[in-house]
N, C-alpha and C positions, 0 to 999 in steps of 0.2 A: 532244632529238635533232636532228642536223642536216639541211638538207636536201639534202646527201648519200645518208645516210642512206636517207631515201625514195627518191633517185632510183634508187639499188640494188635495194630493192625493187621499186620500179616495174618494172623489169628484170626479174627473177623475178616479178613477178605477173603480167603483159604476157604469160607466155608461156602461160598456164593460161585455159583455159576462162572469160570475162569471169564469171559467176556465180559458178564457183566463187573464183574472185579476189579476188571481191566479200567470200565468205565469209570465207576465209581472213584478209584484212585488218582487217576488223570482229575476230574473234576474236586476230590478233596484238596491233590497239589494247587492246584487253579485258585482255589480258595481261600489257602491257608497263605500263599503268597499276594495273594492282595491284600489281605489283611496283616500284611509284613512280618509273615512267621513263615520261617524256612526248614525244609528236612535235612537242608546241611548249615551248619553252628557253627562252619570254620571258616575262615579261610580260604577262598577258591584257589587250588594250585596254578601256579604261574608260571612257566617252564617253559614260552614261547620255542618253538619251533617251526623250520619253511619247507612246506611240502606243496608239490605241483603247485609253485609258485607262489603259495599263502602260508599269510602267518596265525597258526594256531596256539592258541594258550597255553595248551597243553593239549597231549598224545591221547583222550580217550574223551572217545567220541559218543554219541548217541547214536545205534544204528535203527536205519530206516524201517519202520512198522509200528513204531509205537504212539507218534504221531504222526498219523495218515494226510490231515489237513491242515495243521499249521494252526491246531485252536488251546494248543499248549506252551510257548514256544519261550516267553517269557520266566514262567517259572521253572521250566526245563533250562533253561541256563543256566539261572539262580541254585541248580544243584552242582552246579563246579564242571561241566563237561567243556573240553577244549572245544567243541565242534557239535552240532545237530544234525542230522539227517532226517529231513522230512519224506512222506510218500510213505510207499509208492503210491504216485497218482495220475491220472489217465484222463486223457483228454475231457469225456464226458463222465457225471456219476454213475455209478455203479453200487448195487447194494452187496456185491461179492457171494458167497454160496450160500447156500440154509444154512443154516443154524440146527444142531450146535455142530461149529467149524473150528472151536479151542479148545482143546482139553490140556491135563498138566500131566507129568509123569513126576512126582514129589520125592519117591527112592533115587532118582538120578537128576533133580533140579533141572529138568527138562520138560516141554513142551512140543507139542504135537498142531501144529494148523491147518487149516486148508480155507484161509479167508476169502482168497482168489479176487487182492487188490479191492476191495470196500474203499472206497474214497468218496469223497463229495465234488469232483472234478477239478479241473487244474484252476480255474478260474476264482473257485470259492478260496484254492490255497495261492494263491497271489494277492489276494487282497488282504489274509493272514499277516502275509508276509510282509506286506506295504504297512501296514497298520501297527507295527509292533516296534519297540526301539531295542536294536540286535548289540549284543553284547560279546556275540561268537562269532564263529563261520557257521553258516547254512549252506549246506547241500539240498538240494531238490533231488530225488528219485521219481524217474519216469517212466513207465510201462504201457502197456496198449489196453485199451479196453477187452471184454471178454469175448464182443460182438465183432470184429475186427481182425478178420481172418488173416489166417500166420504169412499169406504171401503179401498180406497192406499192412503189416504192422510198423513199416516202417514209416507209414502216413501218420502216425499216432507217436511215433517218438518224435517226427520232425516238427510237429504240432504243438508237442508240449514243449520241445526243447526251444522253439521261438517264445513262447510263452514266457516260461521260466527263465531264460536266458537276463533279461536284466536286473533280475531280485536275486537270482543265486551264485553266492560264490563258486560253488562247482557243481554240476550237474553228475548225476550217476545215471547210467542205462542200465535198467533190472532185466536181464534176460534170462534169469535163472531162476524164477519161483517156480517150483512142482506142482503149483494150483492155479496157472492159468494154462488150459490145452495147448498140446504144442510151445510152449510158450520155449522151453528148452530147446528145441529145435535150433534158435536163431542161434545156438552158440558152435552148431557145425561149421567146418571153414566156406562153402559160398556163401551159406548165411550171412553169416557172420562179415565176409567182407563187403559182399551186399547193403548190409545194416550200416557199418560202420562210415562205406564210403558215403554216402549218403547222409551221415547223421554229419561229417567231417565236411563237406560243403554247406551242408546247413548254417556250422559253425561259422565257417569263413564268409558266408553273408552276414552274418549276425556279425562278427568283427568287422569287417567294413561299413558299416551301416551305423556302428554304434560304438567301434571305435575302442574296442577291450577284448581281449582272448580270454575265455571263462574253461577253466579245466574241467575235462568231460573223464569221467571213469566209466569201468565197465564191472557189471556185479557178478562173477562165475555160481556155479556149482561148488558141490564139494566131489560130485560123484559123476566128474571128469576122468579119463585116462591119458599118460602119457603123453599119446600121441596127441588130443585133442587140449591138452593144455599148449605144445608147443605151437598148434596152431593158433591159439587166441594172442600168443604174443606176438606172435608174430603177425596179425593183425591190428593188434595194437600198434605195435610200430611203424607198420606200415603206414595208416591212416591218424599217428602221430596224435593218439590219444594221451592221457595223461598218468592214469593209477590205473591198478585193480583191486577193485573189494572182492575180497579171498575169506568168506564164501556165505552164501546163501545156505537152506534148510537144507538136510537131507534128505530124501524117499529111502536110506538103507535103516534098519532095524536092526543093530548090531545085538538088542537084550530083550527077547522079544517075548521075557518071563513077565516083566513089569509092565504094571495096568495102562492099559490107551495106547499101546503100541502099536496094536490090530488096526487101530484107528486112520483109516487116505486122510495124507497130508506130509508136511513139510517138519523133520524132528529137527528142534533146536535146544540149548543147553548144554547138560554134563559130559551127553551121549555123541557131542557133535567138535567137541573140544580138539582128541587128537585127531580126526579128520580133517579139520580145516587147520589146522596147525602143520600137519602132512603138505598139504597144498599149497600153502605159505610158502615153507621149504622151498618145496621142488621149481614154483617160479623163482624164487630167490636165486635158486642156480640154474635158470635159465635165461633171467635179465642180469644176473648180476648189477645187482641197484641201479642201473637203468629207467626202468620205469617202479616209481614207486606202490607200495604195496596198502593197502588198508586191513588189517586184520582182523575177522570176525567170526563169533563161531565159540560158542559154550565158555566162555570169558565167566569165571566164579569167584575167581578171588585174583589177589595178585602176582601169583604164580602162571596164571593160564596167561596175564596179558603179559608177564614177562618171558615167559617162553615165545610168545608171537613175535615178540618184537627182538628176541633172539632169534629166530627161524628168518626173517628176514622182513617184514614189516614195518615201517612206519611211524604207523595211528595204526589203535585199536577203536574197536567199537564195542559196547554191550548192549544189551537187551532184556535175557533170558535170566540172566546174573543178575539184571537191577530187582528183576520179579521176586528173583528165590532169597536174594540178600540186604537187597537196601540200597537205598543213595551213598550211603559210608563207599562202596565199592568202589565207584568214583573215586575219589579221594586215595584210596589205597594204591588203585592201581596208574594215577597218577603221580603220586609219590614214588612207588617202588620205578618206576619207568625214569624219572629226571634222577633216582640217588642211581641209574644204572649209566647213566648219559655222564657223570662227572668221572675227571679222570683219575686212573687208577681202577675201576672198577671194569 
């Protein structure tokens, strides 16, 4: 389908409640690929690449929220993405906050949330994920329920992370959404090693047991300092994790002229671009490729993910970008990414 097509859409979707929009689109995609009609007409790019240890099709990825439970995950492929990110999702369901929790910011292709992890529990997303014939890599994203106080949260990642452990190619630890309380918290250094060492013997029962090492990331902040980025690497290394997803929503309001910015919650989009792009950077030269990076964070066209992946990155992901522009995006910033990888360039 063209991208026409979506721009109409976008037109009618634009005018509904951003949630429900949400919904509705996830369910049109669902549909229109069963009935073997796709929003991408080309070509899936093929640009294989091996990051913590797998091989992905290509560098841009689907980042985690947009399918919470794994009831999209088929025709989310079918739109060309090297990779999926499912979640975040929490041991037990959760309905996440009141409503209304989504709003848009359309002057800067940005969005504002405060869902606070809405999932249908890890249970109902493994059987997604068992039921489905995978086409990419699958990430699982895992967080702690809302009920599930910040000193047992680590009962809730070691919970899901056995769960998910044999359906996903790599697991991600969300410790960074600004809409579960304290949830930020876990990213200070005892925390954090606390969490980690623990999550890291989890793992090595699960490899022995089952006989495969599954690469575990870790999802940051944007709105880290210095000092607390050098400690998550060094965390990382220590407890011999795999990537970092560089970066989750903001809480900072850098434009705070434009409508829904007053709005508690998590900014993602135009607004959040050179931020996590910043962050990218600064671990880049403090693992120096090391430990590989995941790139995320107001991705609009194919400039923002080829800056990331100049800044030191990987894989990108989008999101916020798919809402404001299309599936086409995929495709673009998979292309600009493999004609940057050949040499000479």
């Amino acid at each position: 389908m063209s991208s026409t097509f979506y721009k109409i859409s976008k037109k009618i979707l634009f005018q509904l409640d951003p949630e429900k929009a949400h919904d509705l689109a996830l369910w049109s995609l669902k549909n229109l690929d069963a009935c073997g009609l796709s929003l991408n007409n080309k070509t899936i790019v093929n640009t294989p690449t091996n990051v913590m240890g797998l091989t992905f099709r290509n560098q841009v990825g689907l980042a985690a929220g947009l399918d919470k439970n794994g009831d999209f995950i088929k025709p989310l492929q079918n739109l060309g993405f090297g990779f999926i990110e499912l979640g975040t999702v929490t041991p037990k369901p959760q309905p996440g906050n009141p409503r209304p929790r989504l709003f848009r910011v359309p002057e800067a292709d940005a969005l504002v949330n405060r869902l606070g992890f809405n999932n249908k529990g890890v249970d109902y997303l493994i059987e997604q994920v068992k039921s489905v014939q995978r086409d990419s890599i699958i990430g699982i994203n895992i967080g702690k329920n809302k009920t599930t106080p910040i000193e047992d949260a680590h009962h809730d990642y070691e919970y899901c992370l056995r769960k998910v452990y044999p359906l996903a190619d790599y697991v991600t630890i969300n410790i960074s959404s600004p809409n579960t309380e304290n949830l930020r918290s876990l990213q200070r250094s005892d925390n954090l090693h606390m969490l980690l060492k623990r999550i890291s013997a989890t793992r090595e029962a699960l490899r022995t047991s089952l006989g495969v090492m599954k690469p575990i990331a870790i999802k940051i902040a944007p709105d880290l300092d210095d000092f607390e980025l050098e400690n998550i690497v060094e965390a990382v290394r220590t407890y011999e994790f795999d990537g970092i997803i560089a970066t989750n929503t903001t809480t900072q309001r850098p434009h705070r002229e434009f409508n829904n910015l007053s709005e508690t919650g998590g900014l993602s989009g135009g607004l959040l671009t050179q931020a996590s792009t910043q962050i990218i950077q600064k671990l880049s030269n403090l693992t120096q490729g090391s430990i590989p990076i995941i790139g995320v964070g107001g991705i609009l066209n194919r400039q923002d993910a080829l800056d990331k992946i100049s800044a030191g990155a990987s894989l990108v992901q989008i999101y916020s970008g798919l809402i404001y522009n299309g599936p086409r995006l995929i495709r673009d910033c998979a292309q600009a990414i493999s004609l940057l990888r050949q040499p000479g360039k």
